[in-house]
GULUMBA-789692 format. One line per 8 residues: for each residue x, y, z of N, C-alpha, C, O. Coordinates in steps of 0.02 Angstrom, whole numbers, plus 50000, padded with zeros to 5 digits. Layout:
// GULUMBA-789692
X,Y,Z,X,Y,Z,X,Y,Z,X,Y,Z; ...
//
This chain:
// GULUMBA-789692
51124,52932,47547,51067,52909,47510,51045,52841,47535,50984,52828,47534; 51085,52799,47557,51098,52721,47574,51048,52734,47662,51011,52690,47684; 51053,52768,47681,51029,52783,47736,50939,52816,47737,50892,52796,47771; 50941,52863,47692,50864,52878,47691,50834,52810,47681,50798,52779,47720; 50862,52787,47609,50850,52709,47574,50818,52666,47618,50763,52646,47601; 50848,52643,47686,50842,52612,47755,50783,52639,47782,50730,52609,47791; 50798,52707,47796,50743,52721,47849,50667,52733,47807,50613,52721,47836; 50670,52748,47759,50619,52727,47705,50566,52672,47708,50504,52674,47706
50613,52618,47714,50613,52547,47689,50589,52518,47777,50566,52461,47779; 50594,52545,47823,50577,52549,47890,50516,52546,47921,50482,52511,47959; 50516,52621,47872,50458,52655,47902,50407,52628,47863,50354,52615,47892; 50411,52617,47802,50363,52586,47768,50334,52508,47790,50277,52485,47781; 50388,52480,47819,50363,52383,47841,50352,52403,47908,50356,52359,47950; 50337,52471,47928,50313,52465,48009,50254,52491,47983,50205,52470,48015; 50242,52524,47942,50165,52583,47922,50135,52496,47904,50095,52466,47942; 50157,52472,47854,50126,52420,47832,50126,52347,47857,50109,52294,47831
50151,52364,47915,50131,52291,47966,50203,52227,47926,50193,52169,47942; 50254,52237,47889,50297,52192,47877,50297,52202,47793,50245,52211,47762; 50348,52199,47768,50360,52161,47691,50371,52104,47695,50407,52084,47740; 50334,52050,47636,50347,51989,47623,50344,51948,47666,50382,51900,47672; 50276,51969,47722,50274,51907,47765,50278,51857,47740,50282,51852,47679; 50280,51795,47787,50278,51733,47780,50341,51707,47741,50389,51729,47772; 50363,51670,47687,50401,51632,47658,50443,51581,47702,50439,51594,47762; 50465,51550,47694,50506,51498,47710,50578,51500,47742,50606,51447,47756
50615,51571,47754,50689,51549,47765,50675,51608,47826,50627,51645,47839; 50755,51594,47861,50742,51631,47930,50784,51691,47918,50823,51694,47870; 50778,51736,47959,50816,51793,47954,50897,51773,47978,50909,51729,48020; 50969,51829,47930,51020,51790,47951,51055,51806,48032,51054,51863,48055; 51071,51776,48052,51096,51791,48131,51037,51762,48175,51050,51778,48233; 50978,51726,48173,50915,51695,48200,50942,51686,48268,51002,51680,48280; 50921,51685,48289,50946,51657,48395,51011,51686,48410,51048,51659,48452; 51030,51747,48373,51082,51794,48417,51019,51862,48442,50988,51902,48407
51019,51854,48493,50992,51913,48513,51071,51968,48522,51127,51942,48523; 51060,52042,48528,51073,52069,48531,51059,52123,48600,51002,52145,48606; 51113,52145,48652,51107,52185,48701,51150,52234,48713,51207,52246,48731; 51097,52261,48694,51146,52367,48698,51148,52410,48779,51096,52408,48812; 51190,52435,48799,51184,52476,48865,51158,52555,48839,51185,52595,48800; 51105,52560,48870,51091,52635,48835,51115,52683,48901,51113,52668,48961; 51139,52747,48868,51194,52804,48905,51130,52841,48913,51085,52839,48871; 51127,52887,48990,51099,52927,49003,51114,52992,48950,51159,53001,48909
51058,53032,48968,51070,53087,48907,51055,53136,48946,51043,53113,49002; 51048,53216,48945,51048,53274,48972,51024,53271,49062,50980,53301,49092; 51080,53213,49088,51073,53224,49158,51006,53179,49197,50987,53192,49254; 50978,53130,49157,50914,53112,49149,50938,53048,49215,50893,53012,49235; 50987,53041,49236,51001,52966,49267,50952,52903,49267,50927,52868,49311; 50950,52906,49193,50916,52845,49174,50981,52817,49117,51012,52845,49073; 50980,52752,49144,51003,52721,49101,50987,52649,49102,50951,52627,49147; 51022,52596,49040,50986,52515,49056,51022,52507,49004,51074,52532,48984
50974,52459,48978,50983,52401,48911,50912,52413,48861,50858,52439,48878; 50933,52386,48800,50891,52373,48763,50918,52298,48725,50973,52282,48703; 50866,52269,48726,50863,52204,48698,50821,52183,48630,50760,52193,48626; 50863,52149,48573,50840,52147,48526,50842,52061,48523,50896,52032,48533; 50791,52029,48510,50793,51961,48483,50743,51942,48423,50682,51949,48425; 50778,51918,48372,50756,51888,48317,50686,51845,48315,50689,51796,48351; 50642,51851,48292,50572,51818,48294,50563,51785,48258,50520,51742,48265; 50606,51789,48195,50590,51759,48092,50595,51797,48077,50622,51847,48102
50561,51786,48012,50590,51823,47957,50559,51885,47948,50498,51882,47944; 50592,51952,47944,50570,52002,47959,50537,52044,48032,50502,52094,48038; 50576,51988,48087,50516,52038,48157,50582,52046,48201,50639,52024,48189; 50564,52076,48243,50628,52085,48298,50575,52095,48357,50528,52133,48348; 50583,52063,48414,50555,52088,48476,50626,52135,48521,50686,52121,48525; 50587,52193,48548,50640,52263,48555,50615,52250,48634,50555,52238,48643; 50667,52252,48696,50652,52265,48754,50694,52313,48782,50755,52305,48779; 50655,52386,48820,50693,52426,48844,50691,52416,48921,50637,52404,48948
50759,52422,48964,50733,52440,49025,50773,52486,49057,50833,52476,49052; 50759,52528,49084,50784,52600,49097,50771,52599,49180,50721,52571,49202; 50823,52632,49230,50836,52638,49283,50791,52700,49276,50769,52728,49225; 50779,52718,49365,50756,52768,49387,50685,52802,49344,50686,52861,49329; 50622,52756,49324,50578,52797,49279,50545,52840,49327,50537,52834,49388; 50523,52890,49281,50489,52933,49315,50397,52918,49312,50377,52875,49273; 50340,52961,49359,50286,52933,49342,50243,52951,49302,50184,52964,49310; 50285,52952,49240,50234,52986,49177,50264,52906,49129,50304,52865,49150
50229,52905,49069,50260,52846,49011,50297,52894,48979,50283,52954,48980; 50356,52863,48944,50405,52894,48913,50402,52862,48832,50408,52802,48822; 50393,52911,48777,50386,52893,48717,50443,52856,48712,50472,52848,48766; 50475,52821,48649,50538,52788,48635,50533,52782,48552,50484,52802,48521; 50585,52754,48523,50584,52749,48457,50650,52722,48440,50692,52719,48485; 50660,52705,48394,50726,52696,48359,50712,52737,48287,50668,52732,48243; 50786,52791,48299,50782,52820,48256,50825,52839,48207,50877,52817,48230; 50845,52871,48139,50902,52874,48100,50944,52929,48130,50920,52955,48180
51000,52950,48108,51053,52969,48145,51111,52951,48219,51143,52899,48226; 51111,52987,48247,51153,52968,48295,51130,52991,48365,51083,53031,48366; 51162,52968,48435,51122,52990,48496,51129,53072,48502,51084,53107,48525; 51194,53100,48477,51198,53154,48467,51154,53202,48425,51124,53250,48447; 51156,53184,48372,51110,53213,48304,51037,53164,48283,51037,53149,48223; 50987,53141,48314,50956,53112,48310,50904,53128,48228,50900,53183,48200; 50876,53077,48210,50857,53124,48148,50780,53090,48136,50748,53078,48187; 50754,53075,48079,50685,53053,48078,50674,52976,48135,50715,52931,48142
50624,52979,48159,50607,52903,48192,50586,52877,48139,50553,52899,48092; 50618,52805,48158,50589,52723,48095,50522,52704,48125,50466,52700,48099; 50544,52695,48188,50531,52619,48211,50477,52667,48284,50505,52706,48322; 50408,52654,48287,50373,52691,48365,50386,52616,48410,50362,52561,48395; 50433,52632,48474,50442,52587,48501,50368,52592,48558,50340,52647,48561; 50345,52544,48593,50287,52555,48644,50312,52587,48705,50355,52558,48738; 50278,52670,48733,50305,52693,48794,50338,52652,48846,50327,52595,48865; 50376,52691,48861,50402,52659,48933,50377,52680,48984,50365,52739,49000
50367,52620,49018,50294,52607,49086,50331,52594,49147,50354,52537,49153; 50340,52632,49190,50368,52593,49266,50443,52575,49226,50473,52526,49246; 50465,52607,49182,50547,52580,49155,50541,52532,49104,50599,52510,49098; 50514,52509,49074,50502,52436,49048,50472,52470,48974,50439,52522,48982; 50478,52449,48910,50457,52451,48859,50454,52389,48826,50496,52357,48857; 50425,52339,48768,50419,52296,48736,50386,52287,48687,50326,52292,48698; 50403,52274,48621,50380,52302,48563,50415,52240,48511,50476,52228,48516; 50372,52204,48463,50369,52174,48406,50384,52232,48355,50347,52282,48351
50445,52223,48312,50450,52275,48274,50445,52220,48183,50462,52162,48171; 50417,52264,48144,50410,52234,48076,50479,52238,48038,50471,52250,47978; 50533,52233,48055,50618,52220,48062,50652,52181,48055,50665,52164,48113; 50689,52141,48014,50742,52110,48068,50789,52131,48105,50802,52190,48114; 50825,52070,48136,50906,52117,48192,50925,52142,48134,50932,52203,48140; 50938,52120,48073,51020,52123,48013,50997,52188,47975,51040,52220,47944; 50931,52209,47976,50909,52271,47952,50941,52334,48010,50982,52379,48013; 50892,52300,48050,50916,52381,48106,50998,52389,48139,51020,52433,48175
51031,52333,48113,51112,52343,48123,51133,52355,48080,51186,52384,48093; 51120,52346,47987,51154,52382,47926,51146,52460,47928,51193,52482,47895; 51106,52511,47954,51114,52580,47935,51124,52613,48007,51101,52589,48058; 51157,52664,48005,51149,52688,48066,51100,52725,48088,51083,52782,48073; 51076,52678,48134,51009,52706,48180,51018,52702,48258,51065,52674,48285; 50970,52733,48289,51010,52740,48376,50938,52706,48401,50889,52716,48365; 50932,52672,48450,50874,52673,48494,50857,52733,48564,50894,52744,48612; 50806,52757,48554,50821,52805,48600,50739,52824,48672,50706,52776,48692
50732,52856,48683,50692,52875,48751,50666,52938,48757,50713,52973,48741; 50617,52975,48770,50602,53027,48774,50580,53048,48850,50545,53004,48875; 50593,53111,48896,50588,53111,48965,50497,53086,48953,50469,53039,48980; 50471,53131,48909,50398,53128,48923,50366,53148,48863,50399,53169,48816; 50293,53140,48862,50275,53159,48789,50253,53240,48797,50240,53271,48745; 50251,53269,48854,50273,53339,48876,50319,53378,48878,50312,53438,48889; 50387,53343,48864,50450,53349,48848,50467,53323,48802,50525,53303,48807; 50437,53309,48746,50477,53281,48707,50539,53281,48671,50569,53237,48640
50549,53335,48682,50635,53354,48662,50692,53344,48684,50745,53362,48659; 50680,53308,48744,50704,53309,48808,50745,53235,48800,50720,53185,48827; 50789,53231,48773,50822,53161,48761,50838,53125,48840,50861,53159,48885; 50824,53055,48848,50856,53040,48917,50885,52995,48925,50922,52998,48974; 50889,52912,48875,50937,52861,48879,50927,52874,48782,50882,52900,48749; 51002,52837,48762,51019,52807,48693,51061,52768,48687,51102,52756,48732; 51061,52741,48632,51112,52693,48615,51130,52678,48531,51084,52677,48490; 51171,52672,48518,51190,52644,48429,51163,52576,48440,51167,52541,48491
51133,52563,48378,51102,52486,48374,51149,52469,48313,51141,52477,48253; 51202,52445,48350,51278,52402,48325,51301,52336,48342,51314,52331,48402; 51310,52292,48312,51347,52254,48358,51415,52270,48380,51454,52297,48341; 51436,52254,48447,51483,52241,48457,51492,52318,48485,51544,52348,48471; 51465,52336,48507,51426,52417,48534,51433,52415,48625,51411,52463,48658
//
């Protein structure tokens, strides 16, 4: 339940551009960015990092970079479940271009590390089923 709750609560401050902009205090963990190695997926030999750093209160800037892209853009997302069992997307991360994705998310880090959610990659928006890098967005991952 704790988990829909999350991705709910996600999807809604990304539909709606942030909850409770503005106020005064910073998000907790501020100037720890966070860096995940994302695992190739069905043979895709793509793999990299994704980079999460704290903006304030409520934002996260998300950077993907993925080895070997191919020459189409590759959808991306962070989504609920696991790299295995992937389940609704939260978060529309911006395609990946020449390998490279970068995206302001309406988030903080301490949100998208309390529930389990994966960041993940799609070969193509022609394939979309077609899983090709992921990762758990954990610390210590």
């Amino acid at each position: 339940m704790l988990r829909m709750g999350m991705a709910g609560f996600l999807a809604a401050a990304v539909l709606l551009g942030g909850v409770g902009c503005g106020g005064d205090g910073d998000d907790a963990g501020e100037g720890d960015e966070l860096t995940l190695e994302l695992a190739q997926q069905n043979g895709s030999e793509q793999e990299g990092t994704a980079t999460f750093t704290p903006l304030g209160v409520g934002r996260t800037r998300i950077v993907m970079e993925l080895t070997n892209p191919p020459d189409v853009s590759q959808p991306a997302h962070v989504h609920s479940g696991t790299c295995d069992d992937l389940g609704d997307p939260v978060i529309a991360l911006s395609d990946v271009e020449e390998g490279r994705s970068e995206t302001e998310a309406s988030a903080s880090l301490e949100q998208l590390v309390e529930d389990e959610l994966v960041i993940h990659a799609h070969k193509s928006e022609a394939e979309f089923d077609v899983s090709v890098a992921c990762a758990p967005i954990e610390r210590g991952a």
